[in-house]
N, C-alpha and C positions, 0 to 999 in steps of 0.2 A: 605783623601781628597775627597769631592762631586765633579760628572761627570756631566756634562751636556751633554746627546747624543744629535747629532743635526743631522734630515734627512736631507740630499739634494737630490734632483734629478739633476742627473748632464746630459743634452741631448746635444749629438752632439761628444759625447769625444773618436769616433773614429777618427776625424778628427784631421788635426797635431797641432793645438792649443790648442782643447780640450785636446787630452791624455797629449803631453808634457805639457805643462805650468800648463793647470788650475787642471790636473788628478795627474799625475805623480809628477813634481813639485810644488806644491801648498798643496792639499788636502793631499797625501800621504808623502807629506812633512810634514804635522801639525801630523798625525794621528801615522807615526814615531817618533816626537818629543816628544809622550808622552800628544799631545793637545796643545791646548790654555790657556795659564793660563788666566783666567777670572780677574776683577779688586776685586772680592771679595772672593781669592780664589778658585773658582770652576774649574774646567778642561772641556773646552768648547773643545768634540770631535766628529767629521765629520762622520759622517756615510754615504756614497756616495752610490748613486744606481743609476746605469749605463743605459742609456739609448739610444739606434740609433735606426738604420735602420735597420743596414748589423747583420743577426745575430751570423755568424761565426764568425764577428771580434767584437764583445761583448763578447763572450765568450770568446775569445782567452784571451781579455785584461783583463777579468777577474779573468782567471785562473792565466796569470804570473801577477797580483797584488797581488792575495792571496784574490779576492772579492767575495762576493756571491750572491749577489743583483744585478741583470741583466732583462733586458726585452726590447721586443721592442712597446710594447704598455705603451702610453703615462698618459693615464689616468689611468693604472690600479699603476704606480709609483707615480704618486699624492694623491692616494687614501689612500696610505702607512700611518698610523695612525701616526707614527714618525718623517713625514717629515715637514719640516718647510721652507724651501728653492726649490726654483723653478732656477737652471742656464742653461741657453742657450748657444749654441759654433757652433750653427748649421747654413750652407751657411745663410746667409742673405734673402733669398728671403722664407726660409721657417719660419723665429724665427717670425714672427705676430702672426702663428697658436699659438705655443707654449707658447707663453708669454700669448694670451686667455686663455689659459688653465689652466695656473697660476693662474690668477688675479681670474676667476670662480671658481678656487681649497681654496682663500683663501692664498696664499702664497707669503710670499717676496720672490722677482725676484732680479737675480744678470746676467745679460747677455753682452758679446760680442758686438762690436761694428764695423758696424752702426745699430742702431735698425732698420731702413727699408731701403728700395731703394730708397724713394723719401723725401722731406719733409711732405708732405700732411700725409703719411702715419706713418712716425715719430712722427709728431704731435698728429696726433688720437692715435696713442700706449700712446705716451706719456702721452695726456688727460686721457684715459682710467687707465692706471697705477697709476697717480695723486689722480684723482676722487675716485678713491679704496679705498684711505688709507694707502696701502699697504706699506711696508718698501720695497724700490726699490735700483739700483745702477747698472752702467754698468763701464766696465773694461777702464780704463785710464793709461794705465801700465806704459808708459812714463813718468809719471810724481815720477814717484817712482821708476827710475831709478837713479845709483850713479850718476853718470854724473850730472842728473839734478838737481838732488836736492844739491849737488854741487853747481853748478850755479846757482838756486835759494834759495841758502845760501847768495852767492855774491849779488845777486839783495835786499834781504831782507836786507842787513848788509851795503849797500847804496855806496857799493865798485864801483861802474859805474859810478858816478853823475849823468848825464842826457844821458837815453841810446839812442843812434843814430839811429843804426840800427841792424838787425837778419841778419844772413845767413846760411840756412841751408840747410844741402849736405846728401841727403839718397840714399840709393841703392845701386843696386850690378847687376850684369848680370845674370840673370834665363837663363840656359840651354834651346833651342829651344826644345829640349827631342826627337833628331831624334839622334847625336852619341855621347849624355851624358844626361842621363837622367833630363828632370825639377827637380827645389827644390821645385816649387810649384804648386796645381794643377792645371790643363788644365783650371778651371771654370776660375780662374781669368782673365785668358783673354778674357772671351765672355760676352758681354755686354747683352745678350734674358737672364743670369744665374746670373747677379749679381756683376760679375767682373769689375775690370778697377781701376786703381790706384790711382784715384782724389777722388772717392768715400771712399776706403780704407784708403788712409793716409792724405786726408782733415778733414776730421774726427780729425784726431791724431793733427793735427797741430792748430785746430779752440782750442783746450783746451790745449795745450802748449804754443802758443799765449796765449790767455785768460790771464791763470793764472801764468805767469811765466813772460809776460813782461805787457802787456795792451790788450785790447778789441779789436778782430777785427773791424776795420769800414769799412775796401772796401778791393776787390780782383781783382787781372786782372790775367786770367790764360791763358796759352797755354797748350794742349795738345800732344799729339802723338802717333801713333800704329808704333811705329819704326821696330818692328818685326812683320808682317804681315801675318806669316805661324809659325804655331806650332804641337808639334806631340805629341797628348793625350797621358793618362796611357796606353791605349792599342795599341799604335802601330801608329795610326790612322792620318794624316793630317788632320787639320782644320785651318780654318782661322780664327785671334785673331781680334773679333770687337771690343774689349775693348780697350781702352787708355791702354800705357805701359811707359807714362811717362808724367809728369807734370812739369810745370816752373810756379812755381805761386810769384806773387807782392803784397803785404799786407801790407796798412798801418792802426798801431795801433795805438791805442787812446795814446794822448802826440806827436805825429806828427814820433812814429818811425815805419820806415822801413823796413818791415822784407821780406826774399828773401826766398823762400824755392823750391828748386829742388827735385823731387822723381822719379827715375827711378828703371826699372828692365831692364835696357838696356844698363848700364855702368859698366866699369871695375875700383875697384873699388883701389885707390892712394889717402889713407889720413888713419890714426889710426884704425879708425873703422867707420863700418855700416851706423853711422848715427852719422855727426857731426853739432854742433850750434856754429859759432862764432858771438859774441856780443861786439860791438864798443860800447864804451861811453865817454863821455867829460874824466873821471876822472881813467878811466880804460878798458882793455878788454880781455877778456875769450875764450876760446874754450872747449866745452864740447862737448865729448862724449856718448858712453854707459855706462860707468866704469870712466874714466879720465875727470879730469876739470884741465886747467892750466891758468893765471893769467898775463897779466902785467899792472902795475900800470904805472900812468903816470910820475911817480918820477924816473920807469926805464924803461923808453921807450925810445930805440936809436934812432938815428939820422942820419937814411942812404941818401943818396943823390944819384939821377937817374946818372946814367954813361953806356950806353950798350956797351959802347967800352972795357970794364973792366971787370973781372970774377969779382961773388960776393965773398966778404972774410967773411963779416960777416954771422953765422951760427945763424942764426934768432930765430928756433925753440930751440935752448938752451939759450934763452933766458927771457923763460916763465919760470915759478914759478909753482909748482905742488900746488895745492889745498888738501890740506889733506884730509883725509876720516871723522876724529874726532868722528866718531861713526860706529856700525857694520853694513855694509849692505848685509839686502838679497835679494832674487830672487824677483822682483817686483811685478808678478803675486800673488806671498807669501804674499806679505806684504800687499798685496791688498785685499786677501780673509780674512785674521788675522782683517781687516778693519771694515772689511761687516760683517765676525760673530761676533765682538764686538757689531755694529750698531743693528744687531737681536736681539743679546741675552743681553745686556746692553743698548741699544738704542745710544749708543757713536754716537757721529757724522760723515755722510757719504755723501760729497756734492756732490759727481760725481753720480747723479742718472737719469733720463730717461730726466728732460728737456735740460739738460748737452747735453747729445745723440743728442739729436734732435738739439740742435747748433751745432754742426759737419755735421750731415746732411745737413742743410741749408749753410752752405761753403762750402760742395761739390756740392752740387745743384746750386749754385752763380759759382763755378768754371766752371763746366759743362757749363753752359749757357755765361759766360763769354769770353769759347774758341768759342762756338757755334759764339757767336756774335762782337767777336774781339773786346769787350772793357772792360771797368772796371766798375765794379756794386760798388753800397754801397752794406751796410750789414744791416738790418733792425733790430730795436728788435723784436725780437721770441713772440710770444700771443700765449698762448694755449686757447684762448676764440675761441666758436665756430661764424663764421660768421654769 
């Protein structure tokens, strides 16, 4: 069987996204599997060359992967005659350097999201990316979750009729990290570093929107620093400028309503992490990360308000599971499996940098939204220069 070795430079992948998902689960996922089977036989296989900051924990991750290919200079891993892939995992506030680097090096970019902090500067990446030529893509992992694609099984299969409304329930409570340690770092809560949860998961939600029910057209958000004092990796008090929690109102194109809450400030009483329920005339769902369940309007009971009364009917076994009907894996997996097709086959990969840059502009809609207590439209995106 012919191999196809494929460089990547993978920068940022000490960080906890980096090594789990995209190092650990992803690449050393394919690279255990024996590769990518290619669509014309070939074995498209990952060659990963590690790239940070810290240089002790580059080594270290190298050593327990079994890697050899480490450094912490940037150019001198682009220069790699093997490489063909440029991916970014690094805070946000540094991936503009890195993605020039790329684009200057000649190589498809596969990066993290949001590509910047602001729009203005999403845009110009994004321009720049475009104008290259370059084969590009940034990670959209939600959408290649079982849950969802589940649920956008139901929506494509016309099981809803006409869908009403979204509601969707994310978060969970981050440890203050004074007498149990944070699950996440210190940065996300400072807004001078790039932090803050409307920027992070408006992002997530402008392209689960999008592409799963309709286009956003307007946003009204609230905000909130519900936890006010946090205690770094090292010990340390700081005070969290960043947003720790979002209430955003969105209405999508066909007049529906989608409700999306995101907190790191809630305990968390529903199935999992992150759920969507979707009303529609003809039916309605609840997906999760993993689980979709289903009722059609043909078996939709008929409870009647009484609070003087316990309730008898058990509502939740009521729903209908949605079957899997096919194997799923790790999203992140299925994501990269995407992009080195799009490489090395040219397969199609639409989640790429102007994607990005719509997430960015509904967190930046959000932001300003809360700034200004009302509700914005959503404009179409132009990557033309003024």
């Amino acid at each position: 069987m012919n191999e196809r070795r494929i460089g990547i430079v993978m920068n940022g992948v000490t960080g906890r996204m980096g090594l789990r998902q995209h190092l650990e689960r992803s690449i050393m996922a394919i690279r255990e599997q024996g590769g990518l089977l290619g669509a014309d036989g070939t074995m498209i296989i990952p060659e990963p060359i590690l790239v940070g900051r810290n240089e002790p924990k580059l080594r270290r991750i190298a050593e327990q992967l079994g890697l050899e290919r480490w450094t912490t200079d940037l150019a001198e891993a682009l220069a790699e005659p093997d490489v063909e892939i440029y991916f970014d995992s690094q805070l946000t506030q540094l991936r503009e350097k890195g993605v020039r680097a790329a684009v200057e090096a000649g190589k498809a970019i596969y990066c993290e999201k949001p590509i910047a902090e602001s729009l203005e500067a999403a845009v110009d990446l994004a321009r720049l990316v475009v104008d290259s030529g370059l084969k590009n893509g940034v990670v959209m992992d939600k959408l290649s979750l079982p849950g969802l694609r589940k649920l956008k099984r139901l929506v494509d299969g016309g099981f809803f009729g006409r869908i009403i409304s979204v509601r969707g329930d994310f978060g969970y409570w981050v440890f203050e990290g004074d007498w149990q340690e944070a699950q996440r770092p210190s940065w996300n809560y400072k807004a001078e570093e790039g932090g803050g949860i409307i920027l992070d998961m408006f992002c997530h939600w402008r392209y689960v929107l999008d592409q799963t029910f309709g286009a956003v057209k307007s946003v009204y958000c609230q905000g909130a620093t519900h936890i006010p004092t946090r205690v770094d990796e090292q010990g340390d008090e700081y005070a969290a400028t960043a947003d720790d929690a979002a209430y955003g109102v969105f209405e999508l194109e066909g007049g529906i309503i989608a409700q999306m809450n995101s907190s790191w400030a809630t305990r968390v009483f529903r199935d999992e992490l992150v759920e969507f329920h979707v009303d529609g005339t003809e039916g309605s769902a609840v997906a999760g990360l993993r689980r979709c369940r289903a009722q059609h309007r043909s078996a939709t009971p008929k409870p009647v308000w009484n609070p003087d009364l316990p309730a008898t009917e058990k509502f939740r076994e009521q729903w209908a599971e949605v079957p899997d009907n096919e194997p799923f894996d790790n999203g992140f997996k299925v994501q990269w499996e995407m992009f080195l097709r799009h490489v090395v086959e040219d397969a199609p990969f639409t989640w790429d940098f102007v994607e990005a840059a719509r997430g960015v502009q509904l967190a930046e809609l959000g932001l300003q939204s809360w700034r200004e207590g009302r509700k914005l439209e959503v404009p179409e995106l132009s990557l033309k220069a003024n």
